[in-house]
N, CA, C and O atoms as a GROMACS GRO file, in nm:
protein
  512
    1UNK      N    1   4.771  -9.506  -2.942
    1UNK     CA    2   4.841  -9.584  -2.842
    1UNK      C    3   4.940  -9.682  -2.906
    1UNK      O    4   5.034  -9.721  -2.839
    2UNK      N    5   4.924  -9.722  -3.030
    2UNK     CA    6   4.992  -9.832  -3.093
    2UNK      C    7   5.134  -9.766  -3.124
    2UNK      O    8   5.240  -9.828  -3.123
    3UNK      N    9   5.119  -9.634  -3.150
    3UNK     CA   10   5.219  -9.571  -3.152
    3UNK      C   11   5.331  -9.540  -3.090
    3UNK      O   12   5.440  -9.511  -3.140
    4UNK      N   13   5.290  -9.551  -2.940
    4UNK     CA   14   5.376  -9.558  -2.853
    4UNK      C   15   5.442  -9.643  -2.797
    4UNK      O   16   5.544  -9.622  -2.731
    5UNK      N   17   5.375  -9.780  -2.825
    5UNK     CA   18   5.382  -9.925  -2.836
    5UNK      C   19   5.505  -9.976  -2.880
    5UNK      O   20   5.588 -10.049  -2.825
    6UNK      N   21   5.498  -9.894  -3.048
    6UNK     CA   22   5.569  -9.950  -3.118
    6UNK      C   23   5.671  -9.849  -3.126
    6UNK      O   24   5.721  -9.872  -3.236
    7UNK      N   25   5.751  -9.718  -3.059
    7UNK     CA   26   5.840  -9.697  -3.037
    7UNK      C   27   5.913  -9.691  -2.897
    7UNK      O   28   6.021  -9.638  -2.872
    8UNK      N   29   5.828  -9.758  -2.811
    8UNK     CA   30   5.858  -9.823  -2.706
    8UNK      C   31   5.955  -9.934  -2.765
    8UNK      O   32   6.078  -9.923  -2.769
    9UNK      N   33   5.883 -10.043  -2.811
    9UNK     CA   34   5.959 -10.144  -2.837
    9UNK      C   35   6.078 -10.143  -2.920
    9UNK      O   36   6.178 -10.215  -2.917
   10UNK      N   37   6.040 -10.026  -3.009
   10UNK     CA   38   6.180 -10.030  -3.089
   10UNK      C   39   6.310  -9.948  -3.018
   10UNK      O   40   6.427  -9.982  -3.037
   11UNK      N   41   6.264  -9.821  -2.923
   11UNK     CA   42   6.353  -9.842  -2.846
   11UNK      C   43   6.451  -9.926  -2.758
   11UNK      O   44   6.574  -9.923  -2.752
   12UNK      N   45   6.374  -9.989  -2.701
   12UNK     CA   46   6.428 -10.115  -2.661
   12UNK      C   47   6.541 -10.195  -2.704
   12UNK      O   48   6.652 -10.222  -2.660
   13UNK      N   49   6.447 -10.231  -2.842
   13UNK     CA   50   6.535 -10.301  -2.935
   13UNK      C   51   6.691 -10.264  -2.941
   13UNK      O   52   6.791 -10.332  -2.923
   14UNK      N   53   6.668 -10.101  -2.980
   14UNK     CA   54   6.786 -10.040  -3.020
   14UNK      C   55   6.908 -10.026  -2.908
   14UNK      O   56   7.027 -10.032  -2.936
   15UNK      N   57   6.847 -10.005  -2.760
   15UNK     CA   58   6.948  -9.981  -2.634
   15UNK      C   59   6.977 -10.126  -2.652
   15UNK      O   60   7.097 -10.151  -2.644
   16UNK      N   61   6.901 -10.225  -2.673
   16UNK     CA   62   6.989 -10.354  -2.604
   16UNK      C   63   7.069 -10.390  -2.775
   16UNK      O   64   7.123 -10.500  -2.764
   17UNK      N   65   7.081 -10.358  -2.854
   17UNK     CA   66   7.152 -10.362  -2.997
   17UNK      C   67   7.291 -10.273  -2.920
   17UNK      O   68   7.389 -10.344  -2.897
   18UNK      N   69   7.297 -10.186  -2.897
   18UNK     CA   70   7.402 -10.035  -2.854
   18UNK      C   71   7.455 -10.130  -2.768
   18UNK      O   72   7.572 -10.163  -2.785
   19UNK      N   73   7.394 -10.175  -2.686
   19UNK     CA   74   7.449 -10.223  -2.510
   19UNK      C   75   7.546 -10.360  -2.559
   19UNK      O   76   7.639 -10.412  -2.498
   20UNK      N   77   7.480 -10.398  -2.710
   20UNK     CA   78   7.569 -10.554  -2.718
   20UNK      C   79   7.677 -10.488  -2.829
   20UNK      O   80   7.790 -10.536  -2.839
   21UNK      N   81   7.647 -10.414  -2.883
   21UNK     CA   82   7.759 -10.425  -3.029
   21UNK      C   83   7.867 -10.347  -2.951
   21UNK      O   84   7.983 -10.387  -2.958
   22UNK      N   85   7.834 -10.226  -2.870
   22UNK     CA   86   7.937 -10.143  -2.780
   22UNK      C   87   8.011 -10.241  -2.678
   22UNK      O   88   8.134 -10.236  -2.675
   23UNK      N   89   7.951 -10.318  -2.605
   23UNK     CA   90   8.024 -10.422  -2.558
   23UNK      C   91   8.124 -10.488  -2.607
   23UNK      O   92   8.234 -10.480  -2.551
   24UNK      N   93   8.107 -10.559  -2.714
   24UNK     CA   94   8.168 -10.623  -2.827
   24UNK      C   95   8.284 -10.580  -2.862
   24UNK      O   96   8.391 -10.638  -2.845
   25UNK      N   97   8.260 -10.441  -2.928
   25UNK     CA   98   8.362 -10.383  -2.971
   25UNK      C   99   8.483 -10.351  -2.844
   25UNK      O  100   8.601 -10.379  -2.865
   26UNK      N  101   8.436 -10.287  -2.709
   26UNK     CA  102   8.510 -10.264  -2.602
   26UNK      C  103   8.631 -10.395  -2.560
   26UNK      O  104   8.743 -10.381  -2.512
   27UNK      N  105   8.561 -10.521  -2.598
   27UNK     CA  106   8.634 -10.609  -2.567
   27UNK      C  107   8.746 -10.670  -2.650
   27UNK      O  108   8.833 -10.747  -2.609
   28UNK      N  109   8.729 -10.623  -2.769
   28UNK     CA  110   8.821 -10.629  -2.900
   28UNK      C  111   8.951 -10.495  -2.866
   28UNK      O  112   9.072 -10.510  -2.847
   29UNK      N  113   8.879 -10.382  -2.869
   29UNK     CA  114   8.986 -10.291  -2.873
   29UNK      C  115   8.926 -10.193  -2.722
   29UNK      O  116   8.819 -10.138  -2.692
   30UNK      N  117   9.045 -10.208  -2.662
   30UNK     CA  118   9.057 -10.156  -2.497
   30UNK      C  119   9.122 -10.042  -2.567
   30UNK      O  120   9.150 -10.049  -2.686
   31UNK      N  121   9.158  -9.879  -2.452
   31UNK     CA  122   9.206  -9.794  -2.447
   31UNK      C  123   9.120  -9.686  -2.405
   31UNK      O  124   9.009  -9.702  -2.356
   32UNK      N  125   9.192  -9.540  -2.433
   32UNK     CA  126   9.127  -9.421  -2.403
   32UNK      C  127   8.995  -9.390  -2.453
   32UNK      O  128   8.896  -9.352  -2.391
   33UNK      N  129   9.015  -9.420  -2.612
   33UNK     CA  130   8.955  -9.418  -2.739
   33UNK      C  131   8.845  -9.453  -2.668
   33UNK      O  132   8.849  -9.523  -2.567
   34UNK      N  133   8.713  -9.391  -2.733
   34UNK     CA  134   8.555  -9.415  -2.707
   34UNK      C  135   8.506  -9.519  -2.865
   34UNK      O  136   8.420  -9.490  -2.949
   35UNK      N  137   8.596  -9.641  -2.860
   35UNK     CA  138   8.547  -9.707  -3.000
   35UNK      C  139   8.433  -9.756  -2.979
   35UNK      O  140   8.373  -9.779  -3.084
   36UNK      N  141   8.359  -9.789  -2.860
   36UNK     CA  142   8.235  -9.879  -2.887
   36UNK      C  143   8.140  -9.772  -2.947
   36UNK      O  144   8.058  -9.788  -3.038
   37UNK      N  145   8.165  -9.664  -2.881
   37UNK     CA  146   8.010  -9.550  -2.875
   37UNK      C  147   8.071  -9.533  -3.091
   37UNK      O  148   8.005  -9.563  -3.191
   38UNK      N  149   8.168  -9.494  -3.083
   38UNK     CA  150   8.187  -9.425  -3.260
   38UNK      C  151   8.132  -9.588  -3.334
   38UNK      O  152   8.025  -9.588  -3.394
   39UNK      N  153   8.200  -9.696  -3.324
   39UNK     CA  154   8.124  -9.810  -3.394
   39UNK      C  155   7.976  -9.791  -3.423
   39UNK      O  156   7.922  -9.778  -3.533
   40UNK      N  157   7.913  -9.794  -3.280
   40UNK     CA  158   7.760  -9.832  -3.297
   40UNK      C  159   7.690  -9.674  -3.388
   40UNK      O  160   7.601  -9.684  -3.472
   41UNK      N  161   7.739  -9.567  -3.357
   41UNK     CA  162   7.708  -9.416  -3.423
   41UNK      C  163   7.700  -9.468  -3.548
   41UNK      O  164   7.599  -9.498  -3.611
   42UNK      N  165   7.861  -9.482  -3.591
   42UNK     CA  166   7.883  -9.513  -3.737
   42UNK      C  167   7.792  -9.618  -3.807
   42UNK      O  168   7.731  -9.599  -3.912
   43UNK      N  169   7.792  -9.718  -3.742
   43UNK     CA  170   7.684  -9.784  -3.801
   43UNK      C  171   7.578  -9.748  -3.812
   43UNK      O  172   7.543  -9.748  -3.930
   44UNK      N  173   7.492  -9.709  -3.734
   44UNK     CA  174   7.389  -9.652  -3.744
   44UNK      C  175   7.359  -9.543  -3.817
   44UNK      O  176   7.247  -9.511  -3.857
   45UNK      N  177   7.481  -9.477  -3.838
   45UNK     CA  178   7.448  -9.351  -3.922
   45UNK      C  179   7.443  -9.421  -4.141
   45UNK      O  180   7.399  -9.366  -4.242
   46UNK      N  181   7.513  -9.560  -4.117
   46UNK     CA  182   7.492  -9.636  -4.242
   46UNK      C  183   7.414  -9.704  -4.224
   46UNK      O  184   7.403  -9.774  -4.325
   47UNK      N  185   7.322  -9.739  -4.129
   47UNK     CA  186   7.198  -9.849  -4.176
   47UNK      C  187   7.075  -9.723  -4.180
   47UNK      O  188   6.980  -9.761  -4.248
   48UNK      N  189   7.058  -9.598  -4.130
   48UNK     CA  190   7.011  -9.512  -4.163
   48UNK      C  191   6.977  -9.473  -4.324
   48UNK      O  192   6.869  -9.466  -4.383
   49UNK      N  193   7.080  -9.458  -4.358
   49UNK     CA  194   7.105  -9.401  -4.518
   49UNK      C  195   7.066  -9.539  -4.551
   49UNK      O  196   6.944  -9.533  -4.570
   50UNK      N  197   7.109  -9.677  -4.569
   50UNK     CA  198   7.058  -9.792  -4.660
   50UNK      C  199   6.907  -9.790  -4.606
   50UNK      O  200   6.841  -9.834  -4.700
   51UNK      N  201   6.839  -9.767  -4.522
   51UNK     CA  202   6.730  -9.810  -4.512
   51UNK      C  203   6.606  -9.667  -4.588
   51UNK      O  204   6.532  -9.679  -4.685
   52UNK      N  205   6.621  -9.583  -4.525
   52UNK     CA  206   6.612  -9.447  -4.623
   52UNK      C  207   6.584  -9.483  -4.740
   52UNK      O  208   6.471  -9.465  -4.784
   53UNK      N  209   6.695  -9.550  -4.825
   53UNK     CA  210   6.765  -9.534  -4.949
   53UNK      C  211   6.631  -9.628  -5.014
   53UNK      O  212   6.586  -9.610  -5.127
   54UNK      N  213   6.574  -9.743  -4.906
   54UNK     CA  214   6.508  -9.895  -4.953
   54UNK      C  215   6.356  -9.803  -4.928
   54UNK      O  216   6.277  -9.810  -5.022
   55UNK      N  217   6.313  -9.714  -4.799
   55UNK     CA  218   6.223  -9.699  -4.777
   55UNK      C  219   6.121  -9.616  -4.894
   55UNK      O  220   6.008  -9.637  -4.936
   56UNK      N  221   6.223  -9.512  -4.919
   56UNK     CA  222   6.171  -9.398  -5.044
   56UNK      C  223   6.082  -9.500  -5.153
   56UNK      O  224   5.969  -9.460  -5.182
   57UNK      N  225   6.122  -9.605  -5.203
   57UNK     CA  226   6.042  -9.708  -5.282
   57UNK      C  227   5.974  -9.763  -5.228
   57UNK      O  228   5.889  -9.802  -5.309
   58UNK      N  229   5.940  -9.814  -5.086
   58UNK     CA  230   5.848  -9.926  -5.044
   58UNK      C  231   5.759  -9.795  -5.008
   58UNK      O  232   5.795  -9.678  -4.995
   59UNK      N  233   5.609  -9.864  -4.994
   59UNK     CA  234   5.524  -9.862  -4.930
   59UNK      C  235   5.537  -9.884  -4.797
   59UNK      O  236   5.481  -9.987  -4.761
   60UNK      N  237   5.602  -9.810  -4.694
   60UNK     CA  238   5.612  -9.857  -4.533
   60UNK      C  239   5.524  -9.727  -4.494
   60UNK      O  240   5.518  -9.611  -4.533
   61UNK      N  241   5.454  -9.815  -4.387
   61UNK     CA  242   5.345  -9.735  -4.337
   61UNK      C  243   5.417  -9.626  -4.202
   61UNK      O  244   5.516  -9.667  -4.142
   62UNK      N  245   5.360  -9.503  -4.172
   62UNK     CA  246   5.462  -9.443  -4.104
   62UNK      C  247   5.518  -9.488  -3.986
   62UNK      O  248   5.628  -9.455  -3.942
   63UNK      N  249   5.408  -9.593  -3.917
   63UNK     CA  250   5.425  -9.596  -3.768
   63UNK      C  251   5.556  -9.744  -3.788
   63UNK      O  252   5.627  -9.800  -3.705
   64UNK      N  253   5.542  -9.760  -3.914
   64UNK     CA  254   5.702  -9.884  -3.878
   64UNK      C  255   5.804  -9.824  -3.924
   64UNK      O  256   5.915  -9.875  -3.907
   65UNK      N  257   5.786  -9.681  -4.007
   65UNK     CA  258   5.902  -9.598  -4.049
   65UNK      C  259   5.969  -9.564  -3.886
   65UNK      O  260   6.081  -9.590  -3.843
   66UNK      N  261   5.863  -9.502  -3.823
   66UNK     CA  262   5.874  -9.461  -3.692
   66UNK      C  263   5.941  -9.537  -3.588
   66UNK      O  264   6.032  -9.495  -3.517
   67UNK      N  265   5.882  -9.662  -3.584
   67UNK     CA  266   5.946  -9.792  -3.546
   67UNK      C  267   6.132  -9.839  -3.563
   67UNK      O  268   6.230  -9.890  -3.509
   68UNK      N  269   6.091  -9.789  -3.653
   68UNK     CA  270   6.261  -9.858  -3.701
   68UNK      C  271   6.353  -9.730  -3.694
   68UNK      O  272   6.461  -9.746  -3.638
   69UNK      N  273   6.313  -9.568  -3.758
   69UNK     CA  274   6.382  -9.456  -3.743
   69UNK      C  275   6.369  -9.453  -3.577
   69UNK      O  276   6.434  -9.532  -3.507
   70UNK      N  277   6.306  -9.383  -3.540
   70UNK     CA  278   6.266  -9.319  -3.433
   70UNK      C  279   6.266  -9.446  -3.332
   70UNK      O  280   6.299  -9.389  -3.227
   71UNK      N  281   6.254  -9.543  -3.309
   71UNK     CA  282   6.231  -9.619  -3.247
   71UNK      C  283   6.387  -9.710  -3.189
   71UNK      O  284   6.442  -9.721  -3.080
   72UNK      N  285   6.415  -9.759  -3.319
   72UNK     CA  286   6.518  -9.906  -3.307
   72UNK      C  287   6.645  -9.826  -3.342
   72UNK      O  288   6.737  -9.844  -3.261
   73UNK      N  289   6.679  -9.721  -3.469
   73UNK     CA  290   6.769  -9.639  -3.461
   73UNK      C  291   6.816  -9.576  -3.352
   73UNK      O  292   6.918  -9.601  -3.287
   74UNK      N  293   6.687  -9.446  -3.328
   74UNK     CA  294   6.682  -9.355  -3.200
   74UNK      C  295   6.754  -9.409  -3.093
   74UNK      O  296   6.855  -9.349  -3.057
   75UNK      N  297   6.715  -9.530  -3.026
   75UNK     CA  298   6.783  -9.585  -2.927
   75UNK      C  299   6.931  -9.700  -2.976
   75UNK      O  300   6.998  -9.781  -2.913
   76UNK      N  301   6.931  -9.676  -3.045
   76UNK     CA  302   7.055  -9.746  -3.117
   76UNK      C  303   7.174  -9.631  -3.116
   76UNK      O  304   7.272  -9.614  -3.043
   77UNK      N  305   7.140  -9.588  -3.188
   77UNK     CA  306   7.292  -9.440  -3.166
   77UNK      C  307   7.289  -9.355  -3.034
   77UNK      O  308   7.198  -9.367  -2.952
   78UNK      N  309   7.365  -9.295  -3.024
   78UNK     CA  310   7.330  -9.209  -2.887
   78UNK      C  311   7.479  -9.094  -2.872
   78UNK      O  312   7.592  -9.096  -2.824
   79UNK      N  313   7.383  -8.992  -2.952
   79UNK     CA  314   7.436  -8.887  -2.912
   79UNK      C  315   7.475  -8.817  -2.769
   79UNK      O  316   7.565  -8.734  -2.763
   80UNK      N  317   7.429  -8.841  -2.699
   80UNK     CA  318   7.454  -8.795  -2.532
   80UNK      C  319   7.602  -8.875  -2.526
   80UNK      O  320   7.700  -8.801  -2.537
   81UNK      N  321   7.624  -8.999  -2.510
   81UNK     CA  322   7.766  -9.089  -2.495
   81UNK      C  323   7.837  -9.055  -2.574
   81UNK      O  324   7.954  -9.046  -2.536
   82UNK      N  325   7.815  -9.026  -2.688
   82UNK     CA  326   7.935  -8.944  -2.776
   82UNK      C  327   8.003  -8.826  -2.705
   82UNK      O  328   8.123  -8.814  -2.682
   83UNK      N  329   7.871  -8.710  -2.663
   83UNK     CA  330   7.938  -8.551  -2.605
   83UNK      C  331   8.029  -8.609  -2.493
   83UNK      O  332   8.148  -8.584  -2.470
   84UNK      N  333   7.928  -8.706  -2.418
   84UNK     CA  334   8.006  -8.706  -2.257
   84UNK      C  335   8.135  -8.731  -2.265
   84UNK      O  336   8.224  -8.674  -2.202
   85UNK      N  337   8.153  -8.867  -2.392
   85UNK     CA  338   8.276  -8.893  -2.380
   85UNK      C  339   8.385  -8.799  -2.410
   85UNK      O  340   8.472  -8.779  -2.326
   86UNK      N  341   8.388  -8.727  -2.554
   86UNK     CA  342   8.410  -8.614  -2.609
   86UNK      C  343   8.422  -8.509  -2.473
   86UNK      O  344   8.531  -8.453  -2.480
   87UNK      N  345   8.363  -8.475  -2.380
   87UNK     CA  346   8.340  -8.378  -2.338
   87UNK      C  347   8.469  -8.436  -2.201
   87UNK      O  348   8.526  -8.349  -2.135
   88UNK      N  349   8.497  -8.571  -2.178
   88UNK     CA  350   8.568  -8.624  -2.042
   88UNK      C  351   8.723  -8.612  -2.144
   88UNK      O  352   8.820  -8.565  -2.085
   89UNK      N  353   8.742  -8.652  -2.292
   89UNK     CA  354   8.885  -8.667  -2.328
   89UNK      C  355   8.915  -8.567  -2.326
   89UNK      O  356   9.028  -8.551  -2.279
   90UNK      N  357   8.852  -8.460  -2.365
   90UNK     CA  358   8.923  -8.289  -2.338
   90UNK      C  359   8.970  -8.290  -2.185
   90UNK      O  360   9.084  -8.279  -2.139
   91UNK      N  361   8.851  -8.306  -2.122
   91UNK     CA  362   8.849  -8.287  -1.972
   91UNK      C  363   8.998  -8.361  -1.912
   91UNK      O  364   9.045  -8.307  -1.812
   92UNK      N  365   9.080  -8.490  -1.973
   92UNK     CA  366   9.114  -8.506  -1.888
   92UNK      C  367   9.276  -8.466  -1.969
   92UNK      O  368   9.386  -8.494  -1.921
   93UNK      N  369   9.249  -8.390  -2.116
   93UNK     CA  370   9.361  -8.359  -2.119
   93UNK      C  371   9.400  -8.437  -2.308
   93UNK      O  372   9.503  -8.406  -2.368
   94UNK      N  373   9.301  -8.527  -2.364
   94UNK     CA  374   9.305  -8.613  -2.474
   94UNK      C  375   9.269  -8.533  -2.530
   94UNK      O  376   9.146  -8.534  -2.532
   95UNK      N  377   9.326  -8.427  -2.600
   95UNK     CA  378   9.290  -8.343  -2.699
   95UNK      C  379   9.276  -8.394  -2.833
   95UNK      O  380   9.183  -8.375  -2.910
   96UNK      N  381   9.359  -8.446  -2.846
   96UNK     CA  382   9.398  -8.538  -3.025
   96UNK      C  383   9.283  -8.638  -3.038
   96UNK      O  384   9.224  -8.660  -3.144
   97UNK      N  385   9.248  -8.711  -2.893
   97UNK     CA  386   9.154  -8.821  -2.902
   97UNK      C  387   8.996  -8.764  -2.925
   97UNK      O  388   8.904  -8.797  -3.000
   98UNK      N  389   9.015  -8.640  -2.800
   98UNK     CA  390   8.874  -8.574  -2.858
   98UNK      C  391   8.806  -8.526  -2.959
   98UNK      O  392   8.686  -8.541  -2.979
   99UNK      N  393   8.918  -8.444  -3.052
   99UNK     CA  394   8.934  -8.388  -3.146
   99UNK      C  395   8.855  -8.509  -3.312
   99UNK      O  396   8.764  -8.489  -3.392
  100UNK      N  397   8.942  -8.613  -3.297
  100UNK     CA  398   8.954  -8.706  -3.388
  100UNK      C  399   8.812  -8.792  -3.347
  100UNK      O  400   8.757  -8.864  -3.431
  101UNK      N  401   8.764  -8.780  -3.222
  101UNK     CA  402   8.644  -8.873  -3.226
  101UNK      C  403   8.494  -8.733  -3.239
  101UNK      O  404   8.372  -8.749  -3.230
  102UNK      N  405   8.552  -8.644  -3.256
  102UNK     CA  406   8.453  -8.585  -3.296
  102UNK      C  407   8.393  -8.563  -3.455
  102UNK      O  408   8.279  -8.573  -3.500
  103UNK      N  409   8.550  -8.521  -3.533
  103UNK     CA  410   8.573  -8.537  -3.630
  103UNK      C  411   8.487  -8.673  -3.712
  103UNK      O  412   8.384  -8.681  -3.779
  104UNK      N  413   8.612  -8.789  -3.658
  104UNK     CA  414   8.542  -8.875  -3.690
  104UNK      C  415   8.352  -8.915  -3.689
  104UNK      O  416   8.294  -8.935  -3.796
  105UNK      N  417   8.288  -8.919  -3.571
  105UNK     CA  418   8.168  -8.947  -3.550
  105UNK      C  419   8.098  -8.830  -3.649
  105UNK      O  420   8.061  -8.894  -3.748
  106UNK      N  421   8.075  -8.735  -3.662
  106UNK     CA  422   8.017  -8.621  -3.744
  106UNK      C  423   8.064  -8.622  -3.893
  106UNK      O  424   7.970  -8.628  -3.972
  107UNK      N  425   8.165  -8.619  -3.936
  107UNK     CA  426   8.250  -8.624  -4.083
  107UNK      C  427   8.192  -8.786  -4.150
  107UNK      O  428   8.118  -8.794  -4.248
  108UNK      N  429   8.249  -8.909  -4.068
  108UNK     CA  430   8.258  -9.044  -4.109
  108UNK      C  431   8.090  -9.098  -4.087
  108UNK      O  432   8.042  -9.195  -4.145
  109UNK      N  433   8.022  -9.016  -3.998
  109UNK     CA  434   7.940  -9.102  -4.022
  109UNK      C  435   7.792  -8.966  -4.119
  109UNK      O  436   7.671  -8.989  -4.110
  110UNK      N  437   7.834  -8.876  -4.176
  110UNK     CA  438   7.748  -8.839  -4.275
  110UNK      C  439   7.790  -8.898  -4.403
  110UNK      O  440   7.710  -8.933  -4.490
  111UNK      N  441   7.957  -8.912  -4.414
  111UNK     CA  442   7.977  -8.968  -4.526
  111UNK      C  443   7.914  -9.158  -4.543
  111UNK      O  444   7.908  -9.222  -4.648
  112UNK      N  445   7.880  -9.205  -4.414
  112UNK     CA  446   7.864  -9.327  -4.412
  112UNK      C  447   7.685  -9.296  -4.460
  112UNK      O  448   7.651  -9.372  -4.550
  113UNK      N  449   7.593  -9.216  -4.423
  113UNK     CA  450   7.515  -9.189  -4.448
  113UNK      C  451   7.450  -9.238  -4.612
  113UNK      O  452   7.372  -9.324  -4.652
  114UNK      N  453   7.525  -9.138  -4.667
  114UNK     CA  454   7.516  -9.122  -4.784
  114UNK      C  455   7.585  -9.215  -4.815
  114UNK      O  456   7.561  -9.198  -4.935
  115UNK      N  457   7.662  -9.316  -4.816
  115UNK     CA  458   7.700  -9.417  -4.870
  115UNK      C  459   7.591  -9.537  -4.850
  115UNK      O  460   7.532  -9.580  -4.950
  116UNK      N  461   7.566  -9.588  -4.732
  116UNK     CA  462   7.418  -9.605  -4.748
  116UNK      C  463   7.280  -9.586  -4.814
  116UNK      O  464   7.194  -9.672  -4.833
  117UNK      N  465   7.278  -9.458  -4.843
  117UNK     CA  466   7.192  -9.466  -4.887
  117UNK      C  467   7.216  -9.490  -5.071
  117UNK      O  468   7.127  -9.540  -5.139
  118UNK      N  469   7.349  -9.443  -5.133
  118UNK     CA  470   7.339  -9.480  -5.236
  118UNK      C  471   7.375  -9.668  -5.283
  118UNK      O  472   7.380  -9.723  -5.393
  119UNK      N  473   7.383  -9.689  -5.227
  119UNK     CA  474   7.441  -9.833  -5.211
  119UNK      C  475   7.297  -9.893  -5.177
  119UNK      O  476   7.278 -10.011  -5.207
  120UNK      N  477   7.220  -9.839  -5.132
  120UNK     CA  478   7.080  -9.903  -5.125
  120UNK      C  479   7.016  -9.895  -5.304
  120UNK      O  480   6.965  -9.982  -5.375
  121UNK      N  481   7.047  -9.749  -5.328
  121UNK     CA  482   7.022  -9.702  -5.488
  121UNK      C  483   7.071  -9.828  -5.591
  121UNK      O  484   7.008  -9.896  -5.672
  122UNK      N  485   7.183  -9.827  -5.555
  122UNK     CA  486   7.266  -9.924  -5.621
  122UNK      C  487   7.212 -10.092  -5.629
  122UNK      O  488   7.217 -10.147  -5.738
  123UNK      N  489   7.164 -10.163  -5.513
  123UNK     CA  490   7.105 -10.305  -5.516
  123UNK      C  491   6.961 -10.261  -5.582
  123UNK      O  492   6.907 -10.346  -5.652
  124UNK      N  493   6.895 -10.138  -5.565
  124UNK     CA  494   6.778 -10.125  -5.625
  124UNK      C  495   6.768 -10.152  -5.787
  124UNK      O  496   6.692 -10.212  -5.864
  125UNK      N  497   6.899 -10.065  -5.793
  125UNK     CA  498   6.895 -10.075  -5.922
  125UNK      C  499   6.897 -10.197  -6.020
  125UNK      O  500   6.831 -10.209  -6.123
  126UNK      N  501   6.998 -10.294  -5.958
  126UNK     CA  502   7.028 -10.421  -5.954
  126UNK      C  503   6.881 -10.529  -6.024
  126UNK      O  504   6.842 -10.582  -6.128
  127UNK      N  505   6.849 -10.515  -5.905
  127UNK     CA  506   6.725 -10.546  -5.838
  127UNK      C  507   6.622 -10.534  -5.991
  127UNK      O  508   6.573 -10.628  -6.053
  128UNK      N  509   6.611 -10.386  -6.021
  128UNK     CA  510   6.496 -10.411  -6.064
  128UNK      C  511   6.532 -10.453  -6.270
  128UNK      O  512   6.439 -10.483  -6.344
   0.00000   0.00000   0.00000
């Protein structure tokens, strides 16, 4: 039960993280462009890889791996708002926009991935 508890809550966490940083960003830069949804992806697809990068060394027990992946991530990025949007700029004719935020979100944020995670490598290294 604790299990569900605790990706309950980290869901949570993560929609109301999405709901504020996507906000944020919407209010900075207006247009066609889907920047809030690619921001919060992208990020997430780099605190993914840095945390990964920290976890492989710690001792984290699974259900806060779970917590924070599956949980506070999971509901933090959101693949569904990416397609829809992706799926409305074709629809209404934004080919270049669709094109480039697909690109972008899939390309920029594996490379953000892995930059994360070696950049976690990197303070480790530091570190020890």
């Amino acid at each position: 039960m604790t299990k569900y508890i605790l990706l309950a809550a980290g869901g949570a966490i993560g929609t109301l993280l999405r709901y504020s940083l996507s906000g944020l960003t919407y209010n900075f830069i207006n247009g066609i462009f889907p920047w809030g949804t690619l921001v919060v992806n992208l990020s997430g697809s780099f605190a993914i890889g840095l945390l990964w990068g920290f976890f492989e060394i710690e001792n984290i027990t699974p259900d806060m791996r779970n917590f924070i992946f599956v949980g506070i991530l999971g509901g933090f990025t959101t693949f569904s708002s990416f397609t829809l949007e992706s799926f409305n700029l074709f629809r209404d004719g934004e080919i270049k926009y669709a094109i480039s935020n697909i690109v972008a979100s899939n390309i920029v944020g594996l490379a953000l991935v892995f930059a994360g995670f070696y950049i976690s490598r990197y303070i480790i290294n530091l570190i020890r």
